[in-house]
N, C-alpha and C positions, 0 to 999 in steps of 0.2 A: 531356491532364491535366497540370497544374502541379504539383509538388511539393518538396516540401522535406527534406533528411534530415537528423537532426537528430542530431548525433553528440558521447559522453562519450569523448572517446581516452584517458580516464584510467580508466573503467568496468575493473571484475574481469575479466572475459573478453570481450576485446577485443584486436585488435592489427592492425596496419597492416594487413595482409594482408586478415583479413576484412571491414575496414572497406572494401579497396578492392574485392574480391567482391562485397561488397552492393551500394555506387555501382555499380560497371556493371550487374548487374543487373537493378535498378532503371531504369536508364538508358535501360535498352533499350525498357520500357513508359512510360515518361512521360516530360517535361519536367523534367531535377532539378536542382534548386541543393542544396549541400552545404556547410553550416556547422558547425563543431566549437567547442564550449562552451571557454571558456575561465576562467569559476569559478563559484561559487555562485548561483541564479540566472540563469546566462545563457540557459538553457533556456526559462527561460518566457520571456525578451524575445522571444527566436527564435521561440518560438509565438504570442506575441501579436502581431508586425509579420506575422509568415504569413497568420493569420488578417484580419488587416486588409487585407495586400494583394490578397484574393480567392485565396489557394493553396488546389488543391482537396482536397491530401494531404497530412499531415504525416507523418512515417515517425519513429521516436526509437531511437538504436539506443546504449540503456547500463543502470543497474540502475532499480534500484524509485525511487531518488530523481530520477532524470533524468527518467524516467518522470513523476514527481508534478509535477516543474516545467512540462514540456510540457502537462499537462493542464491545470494553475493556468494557462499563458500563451494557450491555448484558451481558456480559459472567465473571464477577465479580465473579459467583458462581461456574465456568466449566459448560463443556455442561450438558446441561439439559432437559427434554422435556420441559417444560412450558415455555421455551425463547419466548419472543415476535415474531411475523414475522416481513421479516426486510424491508422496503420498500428506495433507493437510489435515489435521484432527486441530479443531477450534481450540483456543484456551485462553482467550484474550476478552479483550471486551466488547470488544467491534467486529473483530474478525473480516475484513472487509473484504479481502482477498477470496477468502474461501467460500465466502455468501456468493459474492457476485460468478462464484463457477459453479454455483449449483449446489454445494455439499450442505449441509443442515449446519444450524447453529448450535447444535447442542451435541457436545463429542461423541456422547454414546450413539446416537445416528448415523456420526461424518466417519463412527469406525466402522461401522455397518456398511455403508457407502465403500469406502477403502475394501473391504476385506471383498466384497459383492464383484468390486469392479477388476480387483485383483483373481478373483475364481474365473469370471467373465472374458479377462486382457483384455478389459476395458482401460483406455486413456484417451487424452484429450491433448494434442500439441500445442502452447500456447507462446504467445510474445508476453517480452517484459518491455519495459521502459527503463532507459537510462540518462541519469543528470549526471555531467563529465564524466566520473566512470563509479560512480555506483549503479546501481541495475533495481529497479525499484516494478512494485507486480501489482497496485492498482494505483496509487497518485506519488506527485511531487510538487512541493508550491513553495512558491514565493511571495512574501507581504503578510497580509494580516492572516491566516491561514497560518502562517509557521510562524508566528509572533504569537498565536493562541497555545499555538504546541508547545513551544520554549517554555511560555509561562505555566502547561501542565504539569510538565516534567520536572520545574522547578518545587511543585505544588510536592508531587509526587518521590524528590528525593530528600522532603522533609515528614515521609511516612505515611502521608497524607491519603485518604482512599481516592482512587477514579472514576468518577461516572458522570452521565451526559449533560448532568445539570454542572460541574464545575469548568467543562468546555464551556458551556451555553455563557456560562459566568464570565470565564477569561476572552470567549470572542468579542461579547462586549464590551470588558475592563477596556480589549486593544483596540477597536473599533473608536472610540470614545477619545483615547490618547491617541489616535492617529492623526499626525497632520492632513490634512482634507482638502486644502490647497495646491498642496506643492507633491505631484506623483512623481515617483523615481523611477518606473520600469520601461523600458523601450521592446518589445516583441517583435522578433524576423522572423518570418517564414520563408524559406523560397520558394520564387514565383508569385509573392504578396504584397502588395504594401505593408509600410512595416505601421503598428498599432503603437502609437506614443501615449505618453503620461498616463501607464496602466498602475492602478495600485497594488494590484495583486496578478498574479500570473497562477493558472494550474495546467498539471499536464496529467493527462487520466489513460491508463492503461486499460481501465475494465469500466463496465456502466455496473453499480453508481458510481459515485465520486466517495463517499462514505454513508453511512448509519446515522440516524440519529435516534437510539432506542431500535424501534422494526421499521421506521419511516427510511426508505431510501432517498439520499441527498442527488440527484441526477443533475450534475453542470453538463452534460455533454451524451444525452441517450443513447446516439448510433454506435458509442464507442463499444469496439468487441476485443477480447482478449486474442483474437485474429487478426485484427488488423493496426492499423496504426494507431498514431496516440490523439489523444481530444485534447484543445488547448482552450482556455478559457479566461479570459480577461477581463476586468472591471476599469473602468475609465473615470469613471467619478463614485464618491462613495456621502452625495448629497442625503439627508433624510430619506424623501421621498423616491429617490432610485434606489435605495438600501433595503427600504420595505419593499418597494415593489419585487425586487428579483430576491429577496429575502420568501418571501411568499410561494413562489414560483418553485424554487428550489424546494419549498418545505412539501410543497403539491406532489413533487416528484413525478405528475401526470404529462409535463408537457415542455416543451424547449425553450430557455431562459432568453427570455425576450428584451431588449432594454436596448435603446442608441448610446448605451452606457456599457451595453455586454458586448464584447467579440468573441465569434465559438467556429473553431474550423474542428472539422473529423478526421480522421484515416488521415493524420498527417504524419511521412515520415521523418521529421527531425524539427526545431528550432532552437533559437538562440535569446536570450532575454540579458537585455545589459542593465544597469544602477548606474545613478547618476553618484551614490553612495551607498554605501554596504546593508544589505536588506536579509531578514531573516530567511533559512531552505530548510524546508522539512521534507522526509522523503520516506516515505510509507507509518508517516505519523510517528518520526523520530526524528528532533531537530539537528541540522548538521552543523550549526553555527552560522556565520551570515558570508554573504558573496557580493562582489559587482557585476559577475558575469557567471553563466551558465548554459551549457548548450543541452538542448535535451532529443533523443532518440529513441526512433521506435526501432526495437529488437526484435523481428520475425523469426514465430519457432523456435523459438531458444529450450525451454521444456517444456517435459510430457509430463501431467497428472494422471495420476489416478485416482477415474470418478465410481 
């Protein structure tokens, strides 16, 4: 078997050592070339010449963004049978994608996991989600939610380290500076009425929604990496409805309840228009801002191996 490992040496938890544990490893079951990203982007070229040259594996070992790139560099062409199999070794901070499929949060496990499942032909075919045409593998949002990301990233290309308390920090900052008044989002589904003056829109590929520390954030339970996409909306963002589904969410026990929340499951596609230009984040990497966005669920598109 051919494979390729596809490494962020800049990833949150990461460092020489484990990167070279994994190569051998790896090494030892397959055929491995080992290439290491060198900036934005570079992840999906590396996915997409793989997948062209007939590699049978691709293996990606860094956070949820590196993550999205290899998968966008996979699926460059839409689904297809000859996509690589996709192999997830954690190295980020949240890892959200690879929690919510079961693999361990700690690499030296999720390579155990890999290597187990690969002696096994163990895999798991799953759907991804897409906004216009990126392809994104557990959320995508609109509103304050990608207004907190923008501001991490900004945090983060001034050196700056990332952890849950500087989110906790910037979802507040933007919560705070949000006009509260005047919502911008309109949501269509079809076959739905459509859901007016939403402040924030998400669309969830996998349950949870994200991490916070080991607490999973659940907007949308049912939603499975099988099936279609969980949509989630906020309609007022009052005190007292902010705590409440604030709470809810932190519980991660039970289904976000509020005549302020709208929550459809297993949906395949919609549409979210601005009345003016609103921040998109899309697997916790901001894309810059949009008036309109359609979003899709992508059945089976890759196999992992678990």
């Amino acid at each position: 078997m051919r494979a390729l490992l596809i490494v962020n040496p800049h990833a949150t938890s990461t460092s020489e050592r484990r990167r070279d544990l994994l190569a051998h490893a790896l090494a030892g079951v397959v055929s491995l070339r080992v290439a290491h990203t060198a900036s934005r982007g570079h992840a999906a070229h590396l996915a997409a010449a793989a997948a062209d040259s007939g590699v049978d594996l691709v293996v990606v070992h860094g956070g949820d963004g590196t993550v999205n790139e290899v998968v966008n560099g996979l699926m460059y062409r839409g689904v297809r049978p000859d996509i690589p199999l996709l192999g997830v070794v954690p190295g980020g901070s949240t890892n959200v994608f690879a929690r919510a499929l079961g693999l361990s949060n700690d690499p030296t496990v999720a390579t155990e996991q890999i290597l187990e499942g690969l002696s096994a032909g163990r895999s798991r075919r799953v759907g991804l989600g897409r906004v216009n045409d990126r392809y994104f593998t557990f959320n995508a949002g609109l509103g304050l939610d990608a207004e907190t990301v923008r501001e991490v990233e900004r945090h983060r290309s001034k050196g700056r380290s990332i952890s849950n308390l500087l989110h906790v920090r910037m979802l507040l900052r933007q919560y705070l500076a949000t006009d509260k008044r005047h919502p911008r989002l309109r949501l269509e589904i079809p076959g739905r009425p459509p859901v007016d003056g939403a402040f924030l829109v998400f669309a969830s590929n996998v349950d949870p929604w994200t991490y916070l520390g080991q607490r999973p954030i659940r907007t949308n339970p049912e939603t499975t990496a099988e099936g279609g996409l969980g949509l989630f909306a906020v309609t007022g963002l009052g005190p007292l409805t902010t705590a409440a589904v604030s709470l809810q969410l932190l519980r991660g026990t039970e289904h976000p309840r509020s005549r302020r929340v709208f929550r459809a499951d297993d949906t395949a596609g919609a549409t979210v228009t601005a009345d003016r230009p609103v921040d998109l984040q899309v697997d916790g990497d901001h894309l810059g801002q949009r008036t309109e966005v359609t979003f899709d669920a992508i059945p089976r598109a890759v196999r992992i191996v678990l």
